[in-house]
N, C-alpha and C positions, 0 to 999 in steps of 0.2 A: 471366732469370727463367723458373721452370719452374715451372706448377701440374701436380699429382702427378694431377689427373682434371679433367673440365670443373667449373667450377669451382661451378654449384648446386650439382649432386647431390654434388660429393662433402663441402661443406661441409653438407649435410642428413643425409649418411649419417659424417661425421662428430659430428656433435651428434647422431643417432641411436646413437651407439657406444658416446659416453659416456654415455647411456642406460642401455647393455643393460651395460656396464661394471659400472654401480652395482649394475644388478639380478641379477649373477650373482657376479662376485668378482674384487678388485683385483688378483687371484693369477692371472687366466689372462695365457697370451702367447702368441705366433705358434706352431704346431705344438701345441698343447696343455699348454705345462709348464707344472709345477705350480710355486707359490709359492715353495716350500723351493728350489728350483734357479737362484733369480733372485739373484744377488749383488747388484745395483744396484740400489740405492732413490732413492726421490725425496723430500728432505726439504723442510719449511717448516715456522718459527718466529715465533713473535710475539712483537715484544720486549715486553721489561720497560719499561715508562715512567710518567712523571708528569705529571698534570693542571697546568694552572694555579691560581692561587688562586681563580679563576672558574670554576675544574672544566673549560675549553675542554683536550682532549687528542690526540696525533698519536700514531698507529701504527704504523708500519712495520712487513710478511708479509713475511719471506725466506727466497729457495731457497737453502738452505745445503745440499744437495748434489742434485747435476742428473747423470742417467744419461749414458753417454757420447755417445748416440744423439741424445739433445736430447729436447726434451717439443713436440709438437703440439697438447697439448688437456692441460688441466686442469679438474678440474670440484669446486671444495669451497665450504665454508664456514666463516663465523668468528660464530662465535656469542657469546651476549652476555644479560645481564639487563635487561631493556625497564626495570625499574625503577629503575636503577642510571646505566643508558647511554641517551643520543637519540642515533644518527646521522646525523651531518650532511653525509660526504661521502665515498666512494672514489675513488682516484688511481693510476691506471697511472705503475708507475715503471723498470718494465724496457719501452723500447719496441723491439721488435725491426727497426722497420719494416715488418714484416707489414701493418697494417690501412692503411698508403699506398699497400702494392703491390698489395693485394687491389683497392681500390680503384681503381687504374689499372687492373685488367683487367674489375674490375665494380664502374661505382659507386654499385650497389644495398648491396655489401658492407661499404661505408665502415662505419667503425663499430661491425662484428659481431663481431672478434679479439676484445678483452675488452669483456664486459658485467657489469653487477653490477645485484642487484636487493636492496633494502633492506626485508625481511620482520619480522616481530612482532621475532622472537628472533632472528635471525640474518642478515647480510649475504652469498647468494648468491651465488659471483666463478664467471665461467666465462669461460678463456682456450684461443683455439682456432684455428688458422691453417691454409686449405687448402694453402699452400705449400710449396715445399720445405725440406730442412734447415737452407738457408741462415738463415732466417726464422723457425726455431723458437729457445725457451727452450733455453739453453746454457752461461749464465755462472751461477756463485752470487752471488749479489745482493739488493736488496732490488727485491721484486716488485711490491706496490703498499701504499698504505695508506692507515689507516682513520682517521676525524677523527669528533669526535663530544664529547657533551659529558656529565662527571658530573652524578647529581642532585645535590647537596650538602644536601638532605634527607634522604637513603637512607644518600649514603656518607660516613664520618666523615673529620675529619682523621687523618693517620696510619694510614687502611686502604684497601682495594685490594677490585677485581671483576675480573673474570676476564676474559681474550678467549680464546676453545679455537676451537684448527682443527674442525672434524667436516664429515661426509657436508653436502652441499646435499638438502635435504629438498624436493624438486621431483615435482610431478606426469608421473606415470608411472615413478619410481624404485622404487616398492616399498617394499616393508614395512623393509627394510634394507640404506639407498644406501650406497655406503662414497664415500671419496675417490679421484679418478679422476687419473691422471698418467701419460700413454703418449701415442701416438699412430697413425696406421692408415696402414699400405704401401701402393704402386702397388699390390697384390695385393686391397686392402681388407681384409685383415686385421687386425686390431685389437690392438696391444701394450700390455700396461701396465705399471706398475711398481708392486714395494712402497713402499709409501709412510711415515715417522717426520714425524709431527705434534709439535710445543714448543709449548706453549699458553703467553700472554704476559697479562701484569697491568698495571692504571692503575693506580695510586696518588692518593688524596687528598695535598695538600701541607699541614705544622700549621703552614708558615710561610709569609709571600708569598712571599721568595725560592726559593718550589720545594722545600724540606726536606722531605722525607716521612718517613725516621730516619736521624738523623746515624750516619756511617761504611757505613751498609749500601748498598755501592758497586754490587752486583750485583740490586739490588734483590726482595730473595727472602723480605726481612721480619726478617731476623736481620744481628746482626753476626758475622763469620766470619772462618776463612783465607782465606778464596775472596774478599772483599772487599780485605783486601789484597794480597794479589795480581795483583787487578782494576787496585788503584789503582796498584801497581809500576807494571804494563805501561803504563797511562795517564800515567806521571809520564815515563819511560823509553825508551819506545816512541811515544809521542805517539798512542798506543790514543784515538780519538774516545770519548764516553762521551754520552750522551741528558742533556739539563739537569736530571733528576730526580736522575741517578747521580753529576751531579758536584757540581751543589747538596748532597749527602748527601755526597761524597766529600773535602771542604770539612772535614777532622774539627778543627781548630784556628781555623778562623773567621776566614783572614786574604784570603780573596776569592784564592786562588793554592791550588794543587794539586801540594805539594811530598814531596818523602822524611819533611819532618815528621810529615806526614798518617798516611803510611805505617805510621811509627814508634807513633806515638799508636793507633792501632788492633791492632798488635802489643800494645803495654803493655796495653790496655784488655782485650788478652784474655788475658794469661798474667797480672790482673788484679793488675797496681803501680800503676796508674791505675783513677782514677775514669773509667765513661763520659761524654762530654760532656752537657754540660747541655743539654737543649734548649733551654732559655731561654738559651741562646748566640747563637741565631742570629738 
């Protein structure tokens, strides 16, 4: 195990980075270059998912592509309608064992790698490790997630609220934080990456068994090619699918997720078939 400075300061001047990160532009890197010169970005998406009939809902953030260098500090947010969404809970789900080993060499540190803070509008996540590369973000995966629960006041059955990546809106960011994904060298240098944000939706369910609109497998509010498609790969491929997408992906109502499905969704849309009923389900 190597920490890259002692391990205060450089965990203060690393959360001071991503500081000045926000307040200047997610486009500078080591030597000066500009944005346009950077080929590797850092992506994170939010999936598509569905509530319970209780409106209780799970989230999962994934880094769906990670620089080759690995990520040391991440600094965003996932935002949300206070009157739509309560949150009730964030979950580290990539653990790198960073926040064990920090803590073995200070166990003031325990605990500091990822912190999240749960504001009006938006759920603050800031993931940060003085350590070495060994110990940073490196695989694409699902990163953490977000639990919380619909009003079923506000949100109807059959419709959906938003969760959007955007800036962590923190004091001392400035007028206009952006999303921060890099990390800072023995040199104290400061790297960052471009970064592609995928904002993800809940869904209200019209039925208890999770239905939110039958066939629409990708959950995006329409039924489509991309749906079947979806559902090939899941029939075919044994593609995992969130209980919202296969509850909907269910197009013939026989609790089994076969080439029929498939089929029926095809007819439904070169339109020889009726769409299913929802009183099907």
């Amino acid at each position: 195990m190597k920490a890259q400075k002692a391990v205060s300061g450089f965990f203060a001047g690393l959360v001071a980075a991503a500081l000045m990160f926000s307040r200047v532009s997610s486009g500078i890197t080591a030597g000066g270059a500009d944005a346009s010169e950077q080929t590797e970005i850092a992506a994170f998406t939010v999936e598509r998912t569905g509530a319970d009939k209780d409106g209780w809902f799970h989230a999962n953030v994934y880094l769906d592509s990670v620089p080759q260098a690995g990520l040391a500090a991440v600094d965003l947010a996932v935002a949300y309608d206070p009157a739509a969404i309560t949150i009730s809970d964030v979950t580290l789900l990539y653990d790198t064992g960073a926040d064990d080993a920090e803590a073995a060499m200070d166990p003031k540190l325990k605990g500091t790698v990822f912190t999240y803070e749960v504001a009006e509008n938006e759920v603050r996540i800031r993931w940060a490790t003085v350590l070495d590369q060994e110990y940073w973000l490196k695989e694409t995966r699902a990163f953490f997630s977000v639990s919380g629960r619909l009003n079923t006041k506000k949100v109807d059955p059959g419709s959906k609220t938003d969760l959007r990546i955007v800036p962590a809106h923190r004091e001392g960011a400035g007028d206009k934080p952006v999303v921060t994904a890099g990390y800072m060298d023995e040199q104290g240098i400061p790297h960052t990456f471009k970064t592609k944000l995928t904002d993800g939706t809940v869904w209200m369910p019209i039925f208890a068994n999770g239905v939110t609109i039958p066939c629409d497998v990708d959950l995006d509010g329409e039924v489509g090619m991309s749906d079947a498609v979806l559902l090939q790969r899941a029939v075919t491929e044994d593609k995992t699918l969130c209980a919202a997408a296969y509850a909907n992906a269910d197009c013939d109502c026989d609790s089994e997720l076969t080439i029929a499905d498939v089929t029926l969704i095809l007819q439904t849309l070169a339109g020889r078939a009726d769409a299913p009923a929802k009183g099907a389900h």
